[in-house]
Every structure is written in C-alpha cells, then in structure tokens.
MARMIMI-873766 format. One record per atom (N, C-alpha, C): x, y, z; atom name; chain. Coordinates in Angstrom, 2 decimals. Layout:
N
ATOM       u       v       w at ch
ATOM       X       Y       Z CA  A
...
This chain:
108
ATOM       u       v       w at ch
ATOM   10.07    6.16   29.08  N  A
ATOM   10.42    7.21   30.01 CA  A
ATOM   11.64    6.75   30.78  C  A
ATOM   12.94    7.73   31.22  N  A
ATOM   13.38    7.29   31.86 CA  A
ATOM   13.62    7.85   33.36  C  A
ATOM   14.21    7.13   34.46  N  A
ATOM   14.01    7.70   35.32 CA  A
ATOM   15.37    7.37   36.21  C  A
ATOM   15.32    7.94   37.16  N  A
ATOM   16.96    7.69   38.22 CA  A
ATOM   16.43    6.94   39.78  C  A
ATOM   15.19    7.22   39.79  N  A
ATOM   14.93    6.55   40.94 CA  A
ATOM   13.98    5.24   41.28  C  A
ATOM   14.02    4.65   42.11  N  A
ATOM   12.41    3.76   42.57 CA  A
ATOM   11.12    4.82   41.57  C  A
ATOM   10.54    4.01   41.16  N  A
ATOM    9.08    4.44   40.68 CA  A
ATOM    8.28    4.15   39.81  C  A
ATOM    7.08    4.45   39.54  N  A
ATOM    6.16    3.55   38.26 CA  A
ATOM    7.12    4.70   36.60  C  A
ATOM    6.90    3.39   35.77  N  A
ATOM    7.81    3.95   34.43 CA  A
ATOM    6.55    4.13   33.69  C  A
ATOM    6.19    4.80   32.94  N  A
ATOM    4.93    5.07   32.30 CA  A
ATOM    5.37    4.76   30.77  C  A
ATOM    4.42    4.22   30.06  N  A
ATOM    4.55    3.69   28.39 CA  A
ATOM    3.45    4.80   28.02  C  A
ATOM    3.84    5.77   26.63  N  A
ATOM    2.81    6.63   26.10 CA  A
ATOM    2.39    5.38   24.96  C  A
ATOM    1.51    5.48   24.27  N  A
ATOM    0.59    5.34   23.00 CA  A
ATOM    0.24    6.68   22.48  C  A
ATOM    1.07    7.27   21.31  N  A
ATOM    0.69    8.17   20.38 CA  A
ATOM    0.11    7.72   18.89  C  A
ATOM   -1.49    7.79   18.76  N  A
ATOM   -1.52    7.03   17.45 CA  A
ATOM   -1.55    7.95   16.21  C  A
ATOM   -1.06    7.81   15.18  N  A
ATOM   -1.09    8.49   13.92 CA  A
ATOM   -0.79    7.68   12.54  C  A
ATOM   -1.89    8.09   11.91  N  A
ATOM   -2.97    8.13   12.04 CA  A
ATOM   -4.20    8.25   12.91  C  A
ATOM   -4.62    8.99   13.63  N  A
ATOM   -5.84    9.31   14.84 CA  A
ATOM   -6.63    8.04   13.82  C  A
ATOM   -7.00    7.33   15.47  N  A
ATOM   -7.83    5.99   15.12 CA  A
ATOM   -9.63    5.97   15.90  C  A
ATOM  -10.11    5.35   15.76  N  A
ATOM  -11.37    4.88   16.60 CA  A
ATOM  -10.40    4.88   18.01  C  A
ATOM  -11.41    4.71   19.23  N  A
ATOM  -10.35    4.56   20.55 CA  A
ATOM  -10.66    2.98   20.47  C  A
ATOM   -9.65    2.06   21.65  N  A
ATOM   -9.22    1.04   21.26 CA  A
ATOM   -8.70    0.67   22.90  C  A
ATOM   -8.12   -0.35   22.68  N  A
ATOM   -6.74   -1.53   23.93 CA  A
ATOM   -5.69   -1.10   23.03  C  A
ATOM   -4.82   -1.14   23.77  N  A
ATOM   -3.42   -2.26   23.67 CA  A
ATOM   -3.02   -2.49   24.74  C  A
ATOM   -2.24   -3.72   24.03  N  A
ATOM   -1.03   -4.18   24.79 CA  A
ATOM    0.07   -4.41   24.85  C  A
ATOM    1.03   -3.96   25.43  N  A
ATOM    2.16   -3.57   25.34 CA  A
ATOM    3.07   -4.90   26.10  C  A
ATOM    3.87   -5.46   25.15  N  A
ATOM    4.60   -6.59   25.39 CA  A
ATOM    5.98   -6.38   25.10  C  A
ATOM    6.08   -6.75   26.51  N  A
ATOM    7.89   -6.32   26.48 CA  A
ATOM    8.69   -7.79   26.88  C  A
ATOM    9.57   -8.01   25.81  N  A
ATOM   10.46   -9.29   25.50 CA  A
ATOM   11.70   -8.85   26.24  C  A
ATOM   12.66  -10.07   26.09  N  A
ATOM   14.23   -9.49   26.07 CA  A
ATOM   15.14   -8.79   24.99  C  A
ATOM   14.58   -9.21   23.69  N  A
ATOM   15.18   -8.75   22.46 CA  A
ATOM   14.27   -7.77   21.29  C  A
ATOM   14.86   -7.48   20.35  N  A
ATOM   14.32   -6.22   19.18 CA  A
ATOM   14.95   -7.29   18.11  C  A
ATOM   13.92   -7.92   17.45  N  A
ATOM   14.60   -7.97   16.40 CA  A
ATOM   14.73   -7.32   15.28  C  A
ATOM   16.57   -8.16   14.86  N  A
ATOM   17.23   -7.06   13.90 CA  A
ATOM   16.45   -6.54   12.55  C  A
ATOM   16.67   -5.56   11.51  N  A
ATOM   16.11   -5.32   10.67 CA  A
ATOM   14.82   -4.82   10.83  C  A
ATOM   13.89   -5.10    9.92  N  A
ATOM   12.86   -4.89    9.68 CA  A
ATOM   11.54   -5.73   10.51  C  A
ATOM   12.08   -6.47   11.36  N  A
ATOM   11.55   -7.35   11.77 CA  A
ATOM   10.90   -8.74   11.08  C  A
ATOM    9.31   -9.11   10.94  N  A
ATOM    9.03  -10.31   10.80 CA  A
ATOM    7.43   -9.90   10.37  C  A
ATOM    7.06   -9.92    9.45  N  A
ATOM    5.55   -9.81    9.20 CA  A
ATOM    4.56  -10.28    9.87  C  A
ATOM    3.58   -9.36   10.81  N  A
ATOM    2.42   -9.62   11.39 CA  A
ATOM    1.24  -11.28   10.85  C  A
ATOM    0.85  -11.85   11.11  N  A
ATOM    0.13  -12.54   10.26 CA  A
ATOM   -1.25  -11.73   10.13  C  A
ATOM   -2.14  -12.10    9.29  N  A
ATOM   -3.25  -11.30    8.86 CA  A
ATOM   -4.24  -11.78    9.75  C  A
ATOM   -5.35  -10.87   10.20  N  A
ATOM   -5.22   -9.47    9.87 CA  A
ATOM   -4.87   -8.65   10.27  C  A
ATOM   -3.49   -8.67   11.03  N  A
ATOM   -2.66   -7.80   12.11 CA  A
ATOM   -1.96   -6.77   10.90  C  A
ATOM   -2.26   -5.84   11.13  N  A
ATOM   -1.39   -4.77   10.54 CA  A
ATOM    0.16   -4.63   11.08  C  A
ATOM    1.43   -4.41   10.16  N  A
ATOM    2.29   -4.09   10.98 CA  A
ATOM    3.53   -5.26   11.21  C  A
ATOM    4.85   -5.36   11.65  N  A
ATOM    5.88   -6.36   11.72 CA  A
ATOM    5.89   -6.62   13.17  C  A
ATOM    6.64   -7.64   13.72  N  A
ATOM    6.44   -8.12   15.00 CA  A
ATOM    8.09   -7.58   14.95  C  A
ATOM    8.62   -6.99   15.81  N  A
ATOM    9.80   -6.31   16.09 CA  A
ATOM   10.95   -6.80   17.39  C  A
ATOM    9.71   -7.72   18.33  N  A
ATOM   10.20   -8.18   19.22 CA  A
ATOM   10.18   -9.21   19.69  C  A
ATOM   11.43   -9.91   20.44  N  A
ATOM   11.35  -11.65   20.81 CA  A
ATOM   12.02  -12.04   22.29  C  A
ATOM   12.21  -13.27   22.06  N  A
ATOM   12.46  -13.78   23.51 CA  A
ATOM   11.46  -14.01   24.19  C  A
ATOM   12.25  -14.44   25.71  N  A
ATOM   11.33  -14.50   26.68 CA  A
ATOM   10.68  -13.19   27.17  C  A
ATOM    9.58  -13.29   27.95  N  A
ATOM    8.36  -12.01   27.83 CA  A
ATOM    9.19  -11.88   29.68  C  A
ATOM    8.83  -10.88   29.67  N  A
ATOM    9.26  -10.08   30.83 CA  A
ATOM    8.34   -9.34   31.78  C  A
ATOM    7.22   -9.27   31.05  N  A
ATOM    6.31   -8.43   31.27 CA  A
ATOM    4.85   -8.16   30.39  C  A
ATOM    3.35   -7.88   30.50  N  A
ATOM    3.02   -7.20   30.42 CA  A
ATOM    1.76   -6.42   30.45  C  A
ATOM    1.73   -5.25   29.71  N  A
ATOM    0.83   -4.56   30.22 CA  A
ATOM   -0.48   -3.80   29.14  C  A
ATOM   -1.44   -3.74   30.19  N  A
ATOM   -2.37   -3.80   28.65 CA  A
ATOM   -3.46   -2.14   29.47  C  A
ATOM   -3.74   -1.71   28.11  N  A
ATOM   -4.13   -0.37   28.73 CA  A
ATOM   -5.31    0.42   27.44  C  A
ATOM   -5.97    1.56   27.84  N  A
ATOM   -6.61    1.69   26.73 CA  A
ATOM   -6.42    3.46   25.81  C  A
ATOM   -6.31    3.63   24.97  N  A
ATOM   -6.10    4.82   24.40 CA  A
ATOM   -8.03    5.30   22.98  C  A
ATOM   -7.75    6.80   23.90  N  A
ATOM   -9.28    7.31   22.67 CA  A
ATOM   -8.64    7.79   21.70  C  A
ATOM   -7.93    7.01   20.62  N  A
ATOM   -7.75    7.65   19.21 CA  A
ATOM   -6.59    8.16   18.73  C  A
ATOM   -5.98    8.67   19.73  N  A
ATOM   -4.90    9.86   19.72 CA  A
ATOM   -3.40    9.21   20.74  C  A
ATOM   -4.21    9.17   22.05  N  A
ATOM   -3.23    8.82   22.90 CA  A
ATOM   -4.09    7.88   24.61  C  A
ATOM   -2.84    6.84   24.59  N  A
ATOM   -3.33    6.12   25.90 CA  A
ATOM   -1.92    5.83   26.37  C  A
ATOM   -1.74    5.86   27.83  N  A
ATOM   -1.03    5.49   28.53 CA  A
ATOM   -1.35    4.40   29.65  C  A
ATOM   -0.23    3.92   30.15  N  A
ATOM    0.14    2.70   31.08 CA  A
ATOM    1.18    2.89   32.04  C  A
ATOM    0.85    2.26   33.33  N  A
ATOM    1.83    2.63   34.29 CA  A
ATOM    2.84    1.50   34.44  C  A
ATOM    3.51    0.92   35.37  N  A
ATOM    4.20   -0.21   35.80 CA  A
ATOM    4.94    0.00   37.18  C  A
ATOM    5.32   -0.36   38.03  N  A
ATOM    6.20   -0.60   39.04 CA  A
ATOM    7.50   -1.68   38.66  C  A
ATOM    8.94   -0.87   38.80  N  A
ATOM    9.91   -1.80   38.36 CA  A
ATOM   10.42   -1.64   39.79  C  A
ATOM   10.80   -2.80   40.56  N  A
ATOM   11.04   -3.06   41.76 CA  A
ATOM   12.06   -2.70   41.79  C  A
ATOM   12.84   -2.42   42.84  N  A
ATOM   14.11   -1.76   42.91 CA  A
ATOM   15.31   -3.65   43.33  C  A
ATOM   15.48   -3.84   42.68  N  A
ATOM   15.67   -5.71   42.84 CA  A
ATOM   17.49   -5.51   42.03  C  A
ATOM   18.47   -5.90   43.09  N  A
ATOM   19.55   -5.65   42.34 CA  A
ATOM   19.52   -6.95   40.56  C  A
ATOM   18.52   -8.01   40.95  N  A
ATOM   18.73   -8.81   39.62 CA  A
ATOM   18.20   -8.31   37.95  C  A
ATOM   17.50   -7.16   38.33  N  A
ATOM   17.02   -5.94   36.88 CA  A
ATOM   17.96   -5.18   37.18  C  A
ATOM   18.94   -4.74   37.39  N  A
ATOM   19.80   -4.05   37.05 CA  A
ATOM   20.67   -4.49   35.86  C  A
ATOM   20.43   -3.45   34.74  N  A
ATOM   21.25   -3.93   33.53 CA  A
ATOM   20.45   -4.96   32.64  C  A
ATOM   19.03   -4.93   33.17  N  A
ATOM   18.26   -5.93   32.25 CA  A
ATOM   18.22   -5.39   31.12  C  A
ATOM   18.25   -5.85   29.77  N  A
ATOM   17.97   -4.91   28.01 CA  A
ATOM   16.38   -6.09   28.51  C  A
ATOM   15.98   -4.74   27.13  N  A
ATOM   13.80   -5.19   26.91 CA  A
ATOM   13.99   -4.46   25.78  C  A
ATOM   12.75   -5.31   25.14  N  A
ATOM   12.27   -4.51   23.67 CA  A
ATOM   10.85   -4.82   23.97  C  A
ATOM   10.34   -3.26   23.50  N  A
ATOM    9.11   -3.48   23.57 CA  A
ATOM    7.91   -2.68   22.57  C  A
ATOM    6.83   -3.92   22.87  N  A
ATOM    6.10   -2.96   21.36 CA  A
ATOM    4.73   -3.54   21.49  C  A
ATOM    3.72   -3.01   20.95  N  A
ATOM    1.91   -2.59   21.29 CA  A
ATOM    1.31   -3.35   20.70  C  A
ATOM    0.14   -4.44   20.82  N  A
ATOM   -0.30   -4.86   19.92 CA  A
ATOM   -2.23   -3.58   20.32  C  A
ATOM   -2.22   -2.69   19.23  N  A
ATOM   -3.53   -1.91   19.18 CA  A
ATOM   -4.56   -2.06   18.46  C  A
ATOM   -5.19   -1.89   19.29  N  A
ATOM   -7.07   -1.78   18.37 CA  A
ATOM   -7.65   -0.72   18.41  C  A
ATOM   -8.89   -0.58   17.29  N  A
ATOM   -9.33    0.79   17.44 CA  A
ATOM   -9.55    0.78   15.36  C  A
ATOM  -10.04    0.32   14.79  N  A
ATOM  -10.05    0.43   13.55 CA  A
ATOM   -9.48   -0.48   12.77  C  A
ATOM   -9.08   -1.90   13.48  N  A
ATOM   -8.34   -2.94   13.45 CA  A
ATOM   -7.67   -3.47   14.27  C  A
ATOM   -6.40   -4.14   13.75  N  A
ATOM   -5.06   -4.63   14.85 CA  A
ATOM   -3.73   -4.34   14.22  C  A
ATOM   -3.40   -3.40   15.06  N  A
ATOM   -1.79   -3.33   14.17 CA  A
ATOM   -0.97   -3.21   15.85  C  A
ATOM    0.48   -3.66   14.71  N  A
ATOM    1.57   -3.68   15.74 CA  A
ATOM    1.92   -1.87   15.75  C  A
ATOM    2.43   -1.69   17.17  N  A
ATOM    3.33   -0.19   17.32 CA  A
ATOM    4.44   -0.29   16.42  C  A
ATOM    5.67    1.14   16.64  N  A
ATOM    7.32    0.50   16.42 CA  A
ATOM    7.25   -0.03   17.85  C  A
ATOM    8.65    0.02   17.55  N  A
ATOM    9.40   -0.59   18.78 CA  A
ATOM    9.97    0.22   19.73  C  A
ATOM   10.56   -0.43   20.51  N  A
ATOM   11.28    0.41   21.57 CA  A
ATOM   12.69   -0.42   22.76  C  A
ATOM   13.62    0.00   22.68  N  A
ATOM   14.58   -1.26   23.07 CA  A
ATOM   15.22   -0.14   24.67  C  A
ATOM   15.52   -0.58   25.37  N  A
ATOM   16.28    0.04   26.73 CA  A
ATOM   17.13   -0.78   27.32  C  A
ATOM   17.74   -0.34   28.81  N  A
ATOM   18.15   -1.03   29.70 CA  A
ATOM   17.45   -0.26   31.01  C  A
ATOM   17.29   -1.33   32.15  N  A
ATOM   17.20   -0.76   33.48 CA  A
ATOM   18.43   -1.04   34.34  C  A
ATOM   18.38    0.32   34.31  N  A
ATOM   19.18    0.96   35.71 CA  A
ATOM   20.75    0.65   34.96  C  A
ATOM   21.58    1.12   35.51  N  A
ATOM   23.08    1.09   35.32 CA  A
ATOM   23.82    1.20   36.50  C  A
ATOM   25.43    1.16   36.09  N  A
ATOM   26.19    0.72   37.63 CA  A
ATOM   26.23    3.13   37.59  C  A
C-alpha cells in the first residue's frame, strides 16, 4: 500500500489457490533478488526472492483466501528513501513462499 503521510502501511495476503487458513510471515529484507530467485529448501514450496539485512518483521494470520497485517513506519528522516523487498513465508496446507514485492519509503 502506498501512502503520503505518517501512518500504519498495511500488507494484504491474497491466497490462490484458496488454502486451509494458516500464519504468515512476512519478511522484509533490503534487496529482491534478481531473476527467478533461489529455490525454497524442502518442504517449503516456492523460491526465496529476497535478501540482505532484515528490516523488519511481521507475522499475521489469513482463513484461506485472505489475511492482513498492519505496521507503523515512523516518520524518522533516516527511512527516507529506504528500498525493501518483501515476501511471506505461509501455512495453511503446507509452507510456501509468496511473490515478492520491492518499494521505497517516502521520497524527497
């Protein structure tokens, strides 16, 4: 989600395939890696998409379909212009990774 002001940024979980309900957790790095990413090890369904140092994160629960998560990003001039990649590790009929998702906060 994006936003222009101070406030909590909300992460959706849309699953599809509709799963059993489940956790995740949503881990947000500094980087996306390139390509295709890096194969899950077993029995994780799914590529690991993202790296670096962790920044954050947040863990939340979804029934099947959809779960969401809140956050507070401080209004701190040193996140300004921070890049994040970020991506789900979910349960609910197993463990698979989300895609991904790459941003920046805030701009001049």
């Amino acid at each position: 989600e994006q936003r222009d002001r101070d406030g909590p940024v909300t992460a959706v979980l849309r699953r599809n395939p509709v799963s059993a309900p489940g956790t995740f957790t949503l881990l947000v790095r500094t980087n996306r890696i390139a390509g295709n990413g890096v194969a899950a090890p077993p029995p994780v369904l799914g590529r690991l998409l993202v790296s670096g140092p962790p920044l954050g994160t947040l863990a939340g629960t979804h029934d099947g379909r959809l779960g969401t998560v809140q956050a507070q990003i401080p209004a701190q001039l040193g996140l300004l212009c921070q890049h994040f990649a970020a991506q789900a590790v979910v349960t609910g009929g197993g463990i698979a990774l989300s895609s991904a998702l790459e941003g920046t906060v805030g701009t001049f």
